[in-house]
N, C-alpha and C positions, 0 to 999 in steps of 0.2 A: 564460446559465448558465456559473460555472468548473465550470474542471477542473484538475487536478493533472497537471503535462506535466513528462518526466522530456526530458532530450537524452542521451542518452551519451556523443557527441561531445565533449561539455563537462565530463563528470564526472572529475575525478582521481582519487575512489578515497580521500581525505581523511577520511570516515564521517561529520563534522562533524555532518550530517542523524542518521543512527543515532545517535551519542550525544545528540543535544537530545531527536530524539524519545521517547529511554528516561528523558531528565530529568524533560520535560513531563507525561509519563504517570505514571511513577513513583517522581520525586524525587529519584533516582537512576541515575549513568552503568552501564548495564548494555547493551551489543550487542543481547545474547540476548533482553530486553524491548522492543525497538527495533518501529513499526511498517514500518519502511521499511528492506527491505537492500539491500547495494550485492551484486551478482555480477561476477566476475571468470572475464570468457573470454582465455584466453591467444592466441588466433590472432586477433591485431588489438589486441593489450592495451586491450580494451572495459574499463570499469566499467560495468556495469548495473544503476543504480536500479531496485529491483523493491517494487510497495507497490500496496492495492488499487485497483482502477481504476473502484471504484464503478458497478456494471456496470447496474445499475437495478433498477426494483421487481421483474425475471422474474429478479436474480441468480442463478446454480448456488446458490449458501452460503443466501439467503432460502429458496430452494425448497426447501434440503437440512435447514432448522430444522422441529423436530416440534413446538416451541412459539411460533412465532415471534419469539424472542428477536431474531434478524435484522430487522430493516426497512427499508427505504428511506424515507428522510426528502424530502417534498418541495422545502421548503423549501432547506434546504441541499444536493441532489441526490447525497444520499449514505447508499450501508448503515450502518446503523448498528449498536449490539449494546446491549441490555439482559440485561444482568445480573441483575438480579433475576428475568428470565424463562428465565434461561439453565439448561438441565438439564447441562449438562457430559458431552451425548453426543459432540462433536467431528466431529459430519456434516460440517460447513461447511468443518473443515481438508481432506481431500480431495476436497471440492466443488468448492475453488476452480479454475480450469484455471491458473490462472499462482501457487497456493505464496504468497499474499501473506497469507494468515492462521497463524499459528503459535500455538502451546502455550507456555503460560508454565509449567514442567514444576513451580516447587514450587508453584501453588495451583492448577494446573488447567485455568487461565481461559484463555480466547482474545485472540489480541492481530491486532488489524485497526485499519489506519487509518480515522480518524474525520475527517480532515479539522483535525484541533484545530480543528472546529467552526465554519469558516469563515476562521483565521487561522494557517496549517499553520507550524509551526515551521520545518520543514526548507529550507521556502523561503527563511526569514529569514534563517536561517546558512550558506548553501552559498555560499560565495567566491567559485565559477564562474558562477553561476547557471543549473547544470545543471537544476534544480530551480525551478518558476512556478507559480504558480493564478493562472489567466487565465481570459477569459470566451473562449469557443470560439466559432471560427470555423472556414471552411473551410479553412485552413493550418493551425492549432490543431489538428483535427479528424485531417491526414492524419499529421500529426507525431504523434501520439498513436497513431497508429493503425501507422505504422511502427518506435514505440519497442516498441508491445506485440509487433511481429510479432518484434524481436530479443529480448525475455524467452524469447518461446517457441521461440524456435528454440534460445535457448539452454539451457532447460531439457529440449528433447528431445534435446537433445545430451548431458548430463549423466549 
């Protein structure tokens, strides 16, 4: 199975990732459309890749959908979002525990990483290569797992 592993350690803060990923999506360099942000903690001058962590088929955002616009794909082991199921109640944006779903504020719509589907943009552009989709292992696994623990610390600090 990948997974999308961010390093912080690595990250410079460059956005390279945010701008392709607003291209790929929307044909257009727009931040704000971005699935993937960077966060910036000043005590440690961290950059923190923050983007969804495709949490499984029991996700908060799957559970929090009244149509199940959300779903978990098997195949590619990732939430995905249908749109044409999608009522534009916005459960999923404060479902998520780590903020990696956002509002695209002129149509409405949700913007959550999709993976581009098994071949993530951000990967391809990040100069550092703060940024992998690797097939997980037990190293993969703890590093994933200690990148999520600095999102949220950083966002309970926020």
């Amino acid at each position: 199975m990948k997974s999308l592993l961010a390093h912080s350690n690595k990250c410079t803060g460059c956005r390279n990732c945010v701008y392709a990923c607003s291209f790929e999506h929307e044909d257009f360099y727009d931040p704000e459309l971005s699935r993937i942000q960077i966060f910036y903690r000043e005590e440690g001058q961290l950059f923190i890749p923050n983007f969804c962590r495709q949490c499984g088929e029991n996700a908060p955002c799957i559970l929090s959908c009244p149509t199940e616009a959300l779903y978990f794909d098997q195949t590619l082991q990732a939430v995905l979002w249908r749109e044409i199921a999608c009522i534009h109640c916005h459960q999923c944006i404060p479902a998520c525990p780590i903020h990696a779903i956002t509002l695209d504020g002129l149509t409405g719509t949700i913007l959550k990483c999709d993976l581009c589907y098994g071949n993530p943009i951000c990967v391809q552009v990040c100069p550092e290569n703060a940024l992998e989709y690797i097939e997980m292992d037990e190293k993969a696994q703890a590093e994933k797992t200690a990148h999520e623990q600095i999102v949220r610390d950083f966002l309970e600090s926020d």
